[in-house]
C-alpha positions in Angstrom: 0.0 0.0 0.0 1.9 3.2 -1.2 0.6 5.0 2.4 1.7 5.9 5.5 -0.1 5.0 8.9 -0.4 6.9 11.4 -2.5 5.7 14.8 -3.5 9.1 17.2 -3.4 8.1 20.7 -2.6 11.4 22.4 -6.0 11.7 24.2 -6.4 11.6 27.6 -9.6 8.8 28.2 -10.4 10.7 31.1 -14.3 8.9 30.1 -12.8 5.5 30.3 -10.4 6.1 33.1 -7.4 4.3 31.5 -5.7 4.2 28.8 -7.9 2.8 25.7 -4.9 2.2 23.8 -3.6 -0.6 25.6 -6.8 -2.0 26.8 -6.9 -5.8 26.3 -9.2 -7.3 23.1 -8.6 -10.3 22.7 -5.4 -10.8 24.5 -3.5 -8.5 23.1 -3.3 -3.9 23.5 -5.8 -2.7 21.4 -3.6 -0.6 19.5 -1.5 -3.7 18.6 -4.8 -5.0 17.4 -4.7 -2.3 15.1 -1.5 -2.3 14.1 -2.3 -6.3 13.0 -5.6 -5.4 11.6 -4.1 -3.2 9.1 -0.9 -4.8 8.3 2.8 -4.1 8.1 2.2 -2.8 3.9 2.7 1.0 4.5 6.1 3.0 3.8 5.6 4.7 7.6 3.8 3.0 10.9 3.7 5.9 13.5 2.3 6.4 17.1 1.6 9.8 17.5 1.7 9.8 21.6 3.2 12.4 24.1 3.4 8.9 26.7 6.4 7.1 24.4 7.1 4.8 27.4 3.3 3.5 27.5 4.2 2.1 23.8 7.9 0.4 24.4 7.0 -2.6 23.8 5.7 -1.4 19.7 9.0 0.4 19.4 11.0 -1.8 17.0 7.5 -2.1 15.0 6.5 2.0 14.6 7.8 5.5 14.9 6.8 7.2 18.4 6.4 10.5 18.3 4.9 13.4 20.3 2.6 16.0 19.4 4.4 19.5 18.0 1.1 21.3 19.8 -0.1 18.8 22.4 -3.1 19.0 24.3 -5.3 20.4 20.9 -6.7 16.8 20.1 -6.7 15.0 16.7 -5.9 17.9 14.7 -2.9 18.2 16.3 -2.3 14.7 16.4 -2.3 14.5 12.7 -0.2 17.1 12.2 2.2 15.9 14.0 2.0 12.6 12.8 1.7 14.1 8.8 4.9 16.1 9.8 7.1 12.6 10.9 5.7 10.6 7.6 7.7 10.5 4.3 4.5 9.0 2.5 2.6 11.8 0.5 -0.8 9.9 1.3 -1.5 8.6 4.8 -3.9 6.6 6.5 -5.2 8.0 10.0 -6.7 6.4 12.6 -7.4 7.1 16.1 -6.1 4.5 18.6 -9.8 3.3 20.0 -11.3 1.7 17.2 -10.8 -2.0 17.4 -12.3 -3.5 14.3 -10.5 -1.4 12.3 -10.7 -2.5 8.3 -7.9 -3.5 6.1 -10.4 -3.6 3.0 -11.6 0.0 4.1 -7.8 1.3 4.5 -7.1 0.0 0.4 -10.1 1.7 -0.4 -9.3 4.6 0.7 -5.8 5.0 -0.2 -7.2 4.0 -4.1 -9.9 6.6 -3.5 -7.4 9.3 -3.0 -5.0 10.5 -5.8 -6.0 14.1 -6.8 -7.6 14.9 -3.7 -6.2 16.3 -0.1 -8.1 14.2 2.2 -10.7 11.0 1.6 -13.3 10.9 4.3 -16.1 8.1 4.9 -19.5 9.3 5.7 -21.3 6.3 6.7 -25.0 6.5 7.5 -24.4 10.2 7.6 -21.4 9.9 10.4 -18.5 11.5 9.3 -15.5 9.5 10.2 -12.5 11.6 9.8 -10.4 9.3 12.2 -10.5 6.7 9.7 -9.6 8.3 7.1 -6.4 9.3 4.6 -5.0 12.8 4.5 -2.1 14.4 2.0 1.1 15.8 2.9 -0.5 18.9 1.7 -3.2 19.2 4.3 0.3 20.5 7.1 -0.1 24.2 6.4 -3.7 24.0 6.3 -3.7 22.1 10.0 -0.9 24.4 11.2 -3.3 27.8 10.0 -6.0 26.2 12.0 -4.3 25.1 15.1 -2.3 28.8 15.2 -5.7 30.1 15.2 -7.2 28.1 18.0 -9.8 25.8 15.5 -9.0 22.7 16.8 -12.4 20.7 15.0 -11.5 18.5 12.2 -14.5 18.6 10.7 -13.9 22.3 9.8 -11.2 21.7 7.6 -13.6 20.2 4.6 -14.7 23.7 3.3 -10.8 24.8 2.9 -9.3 21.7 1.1 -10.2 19.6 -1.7 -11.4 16.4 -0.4 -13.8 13.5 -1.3 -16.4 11.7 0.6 -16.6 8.3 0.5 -20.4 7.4 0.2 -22.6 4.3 1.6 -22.5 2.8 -2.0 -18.9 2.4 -1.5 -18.5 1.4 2.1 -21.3 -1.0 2.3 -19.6 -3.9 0.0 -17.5 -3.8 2.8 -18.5 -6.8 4.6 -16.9 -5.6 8.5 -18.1 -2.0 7.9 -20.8 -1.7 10.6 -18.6 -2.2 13.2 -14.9 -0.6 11.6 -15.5 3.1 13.1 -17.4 1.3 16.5 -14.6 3.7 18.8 -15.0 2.8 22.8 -15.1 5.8 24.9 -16.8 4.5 27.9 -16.2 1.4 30.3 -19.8 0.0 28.8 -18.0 0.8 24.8 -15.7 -1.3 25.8 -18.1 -4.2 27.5 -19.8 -4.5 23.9 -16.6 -4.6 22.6 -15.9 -8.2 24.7 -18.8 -9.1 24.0 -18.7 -9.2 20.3 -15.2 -10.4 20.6 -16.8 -13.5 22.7 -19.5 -14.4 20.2 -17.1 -14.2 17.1 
């Protein structure tokens, strides 16, 4: 996949109480469940954290790096993590999504030459946390974060991007669950509980 990856887990999950990175689904970090959901084809694997030690143990597997503005949520996060990439097309995803899909991620990345960002909107839900952004969309994130707009969802009117419809995303047979994100302690209950039934 001629991509970067880049997983945001700079948040705080003051609503969970730990860190939902590392929580365990199906014995293994969640993040790690990620990184094997998606695969090792991608010219850049990066952790955007400002808690490196939290992720030692992914070290010889991705690029840790912190946030250039921490503490400004996503945006910054994929700033930073657009700045540490050497791919010109990257995938992001935030670092609570645990049926993340592969099929989804090749889709997008095909979807994208010629535009700045590729966004699902799925049942309406914009999903810009699974989604691929260009090396051009920096400046753009760095005007908005120097201006204290910190919502992602109010870059779309400055760049030129495509959404990617429900006639795309539903022959994707995992897609009802692929942007499921756990938040909560009871998000994370349903996710066991799916994992249980199989």
């Amino acid at each position: 996949m001629n991509a970067g990856l880049i997983l945001l887990s700079g948040g705080k999950s003051s609503r969970m109480g730990t860190n939902k990175a590392l929580l365990p689904v199906e014995g293994k970090a969640n993040i790690e469940r990620i990184l094997d959901s998606l695969g090792e084809d991608f010219t850049d694997r990066i952790i955007v954290t400002n808690s490196p030690e939290d992720y030692s143990l992914l070290e010889e597997k991705v690029k840790l790096i912190p946030d250039v503005y921490p503490g400004l949520g996503p945006l910054s996060g994929i700033h930073a993590g657009l700045l540490a990439s050497s791919a010109e097309y990257n995938i992001v995803v935030a670092c609570d999504m645990p049926f993340v899909s592969q099929q989804l991620a090749r889709i997008l990345v095909a979807s994208s030459p010629g535009y700045q960002a590729v966004v699902p909107r799925f049942n309406g839900m914009r999903q810009p946390l699974f989604a691929v952004y260009h090396q051009l969309m920096v400046e753009e994130i760095e005007r908005f974060l120097k201006g204290n707009d910190f919502r992602v969802n109010n870059l779309w009117d400055k760049v030129n991007m495509l959404w990617l419809e429900d006639e795309v995303l539903s022959s994707i047979p995992e897609i009802e669950r692929a942007f499921y994100n756990m938040n909560k302690p009871e998000e994370y209950k349903q996710v066991q509980e799916w994992v249980a039934k199989g």
